[in-house]
N, C-alpha and C positions, 0 to 999 in steps of 0.2 A: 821576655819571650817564653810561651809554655812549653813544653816538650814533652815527649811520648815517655812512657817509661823506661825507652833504651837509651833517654836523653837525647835523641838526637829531634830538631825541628823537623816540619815538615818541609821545607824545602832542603835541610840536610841529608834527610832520608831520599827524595827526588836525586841529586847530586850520586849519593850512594849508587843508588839503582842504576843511575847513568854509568857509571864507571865498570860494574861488576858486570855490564846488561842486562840486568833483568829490562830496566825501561830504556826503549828504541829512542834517536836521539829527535824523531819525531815527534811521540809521545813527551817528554822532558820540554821541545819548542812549544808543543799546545798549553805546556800545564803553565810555560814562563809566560808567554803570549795571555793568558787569564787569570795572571795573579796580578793584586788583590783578590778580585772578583773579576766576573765575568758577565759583561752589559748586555744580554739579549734586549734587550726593548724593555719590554713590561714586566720580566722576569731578570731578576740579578742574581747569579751564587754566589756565595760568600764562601770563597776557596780559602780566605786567609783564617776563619776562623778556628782553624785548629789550631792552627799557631798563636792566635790569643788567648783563647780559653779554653786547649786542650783537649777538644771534640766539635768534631764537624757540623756542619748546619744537615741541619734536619728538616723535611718539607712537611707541611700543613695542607692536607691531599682534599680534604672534604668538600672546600668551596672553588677548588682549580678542577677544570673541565679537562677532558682528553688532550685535548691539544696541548693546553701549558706543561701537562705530565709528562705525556711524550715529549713535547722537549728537552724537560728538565734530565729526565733517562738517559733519552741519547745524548747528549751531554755530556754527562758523567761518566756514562759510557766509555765514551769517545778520551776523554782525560784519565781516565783507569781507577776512580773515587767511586767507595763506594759509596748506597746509595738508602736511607732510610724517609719512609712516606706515611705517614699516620692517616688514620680517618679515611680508610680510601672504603669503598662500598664495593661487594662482590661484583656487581656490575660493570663498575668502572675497573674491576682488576681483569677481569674476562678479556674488554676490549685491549687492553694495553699488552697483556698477553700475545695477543696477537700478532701483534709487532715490534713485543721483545719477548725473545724465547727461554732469557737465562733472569726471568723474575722469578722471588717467591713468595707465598702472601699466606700471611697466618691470620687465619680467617676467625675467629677471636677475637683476635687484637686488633683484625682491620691494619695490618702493615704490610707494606711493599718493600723485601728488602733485594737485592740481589743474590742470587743463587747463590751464595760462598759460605765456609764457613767462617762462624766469629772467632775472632784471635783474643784470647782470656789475657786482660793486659796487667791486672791484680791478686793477688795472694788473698787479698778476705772476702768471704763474698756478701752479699747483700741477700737478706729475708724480704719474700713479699707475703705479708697475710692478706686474707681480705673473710670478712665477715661473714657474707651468705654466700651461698652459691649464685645468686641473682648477681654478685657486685664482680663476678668472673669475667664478666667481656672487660673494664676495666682494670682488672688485676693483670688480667695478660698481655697488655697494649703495656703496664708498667713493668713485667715481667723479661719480654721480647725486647724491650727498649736497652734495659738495661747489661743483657745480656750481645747488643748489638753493640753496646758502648765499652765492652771486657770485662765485665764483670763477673765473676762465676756466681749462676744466683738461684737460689734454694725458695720453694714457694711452700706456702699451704694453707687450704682453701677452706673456708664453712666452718671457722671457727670462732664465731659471734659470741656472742655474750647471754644468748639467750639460752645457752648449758656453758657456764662458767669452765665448766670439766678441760672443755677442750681446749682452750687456750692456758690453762693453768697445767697442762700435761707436755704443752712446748716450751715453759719458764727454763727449764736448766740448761738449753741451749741459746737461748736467748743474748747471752753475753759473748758466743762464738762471732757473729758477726759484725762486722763496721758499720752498717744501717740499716735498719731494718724499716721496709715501707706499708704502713696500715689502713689497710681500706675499708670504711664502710658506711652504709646508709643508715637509713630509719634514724634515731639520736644518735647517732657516730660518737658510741662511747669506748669502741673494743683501743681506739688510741691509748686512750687514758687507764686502762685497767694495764695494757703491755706495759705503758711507761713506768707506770709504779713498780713494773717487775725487772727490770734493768738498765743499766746505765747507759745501755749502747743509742747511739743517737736515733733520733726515729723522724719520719716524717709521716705525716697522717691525710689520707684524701678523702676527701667529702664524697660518696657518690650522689647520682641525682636520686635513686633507689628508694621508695617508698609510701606511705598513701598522703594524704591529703595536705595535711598539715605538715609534713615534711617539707613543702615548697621545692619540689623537686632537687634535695639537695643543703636548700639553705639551714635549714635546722641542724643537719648533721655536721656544716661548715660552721655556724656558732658557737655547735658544742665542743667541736674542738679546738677553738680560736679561746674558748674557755677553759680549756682543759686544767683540771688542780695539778699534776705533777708539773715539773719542767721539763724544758728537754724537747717540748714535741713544735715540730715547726708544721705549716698545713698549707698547702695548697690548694689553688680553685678547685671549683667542682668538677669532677670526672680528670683532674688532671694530674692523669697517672704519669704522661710522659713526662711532666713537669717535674713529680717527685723520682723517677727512675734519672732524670738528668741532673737533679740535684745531690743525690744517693750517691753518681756518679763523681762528682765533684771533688763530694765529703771521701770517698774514697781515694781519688786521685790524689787527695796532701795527704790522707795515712798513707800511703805508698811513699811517696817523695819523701816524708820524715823519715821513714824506716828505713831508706835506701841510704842516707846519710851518713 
């Protein structure tokens, strides 16, 4: 069973609430009545998944139309979860807006998260660099992600390889963090130069970023699937929130060891 880092489950924490009140015993029947999941038809939440792997399900906004969104919202809503949506288009954030008035959507990142603040659930935090400033829409979707997931997390941006300077002037803090995640296009080589400069775990994203032969992406996903140091783990192309969940992870057992 995973647990939060106050150790307690998620249905522990529910119970809790129930008893102190914070959560009405109506709220508590909705959340027992939809666990595991919750069967709308075409649409399932996976309510149990924090309790198996430690972080909630996350939605996939890009190819779900108005309608599935709005459901999935009021929903969650309604159960008191909160609520993270990637890929969602300013458009589609306007209409939904509409009809919930406690969203908020960082327009960047392209994320829908619920008006609340994020509760910092670990002690080390997590580095994002990314490369150019072109690889910015994707640094902050991995940014926002992972800061949605507790992490305290420290960014910095246009620091490519194409003036060495600048990422050789962020080396002596390098070892501060528990994972630092590396973005960039064109040969996606700024992975490989961070890794040779410290030990701290890194994960590396390919963006799609660059001209011809880059193959939107693929080149720079090669180059670090090649990479000479060790150490660097790489995820799909543009898939920041992949490496922000994974970041996540690697963080969550440094916490649990240390708490031991």
């Amino acid at each position: 069973m995973i647990r939060s880092k106050s150790g307690k489950s998620l249905l522990e924490q529910r119970i809790r609430q129930l008893k102190s009140g914070e959560l009405s015993e109506e709220r508590f029947l909705n959340f027992l009545e939809n666990y595991p999941y919750m069967n709308m038809g075409n649409i399932k939440l996976d309510l149990h998944r924090q309790q198996r792997r430690g972080l909630p399900e996350m939605i996939y906004g890009k190819d779900k139309d108005i309608s599935q969104l709005g459901k999935i919202i009021e929903e969650m809503a309604r159960l008191g979860e909160n609520i993270l949506i990637t890929r969602v288009s300013s458009d589609k954030y306007d209409h939904l807006k509409k009809s919930f008035s406690n969203l908020k959507y960082y327009r960047k990142a392209r994320i829908v998260t619920f008006d609340r603040k994020n509760e910092i659930q670990y002690d080390q935090s997590v580095l994002v660099l990314s490369a150019g400033s072109s690889d910015e829409a994707v640094a902050e979707e991995a940014f926002v992600t992972a800061q949605y997931l507790g992490n305290p997390v420290e960014r910095e941006y246009d620091v490519g390889v194409a003036c060495i300077s600048r990422v050789l002037d962020l080396r002596e803090k390098f070892n501060d963090y528990a994972v630092i995640i590396v973005i960039a296009g064109m040969e996606g080589a700024l992975p490989s130069v961070v890794a040779g400069l410290t030990a701290t775990p890194l994960i590396a994203v390919p963006t799609s970023i660059g001209y011809g032969a880059s193959f939107d992406g693929l080149a720079a996903l090669l180059s670090m699937l090649n990479s000479c140091p060790g150490g660097v783990s790489v995820v799909n192309i543009d898939n920041d929130f992949g490496a922000a969940y994974q970041a996540t992870l690697i963080n969550q057992k440094i916490s649990r060891s240390r708490s031991k």
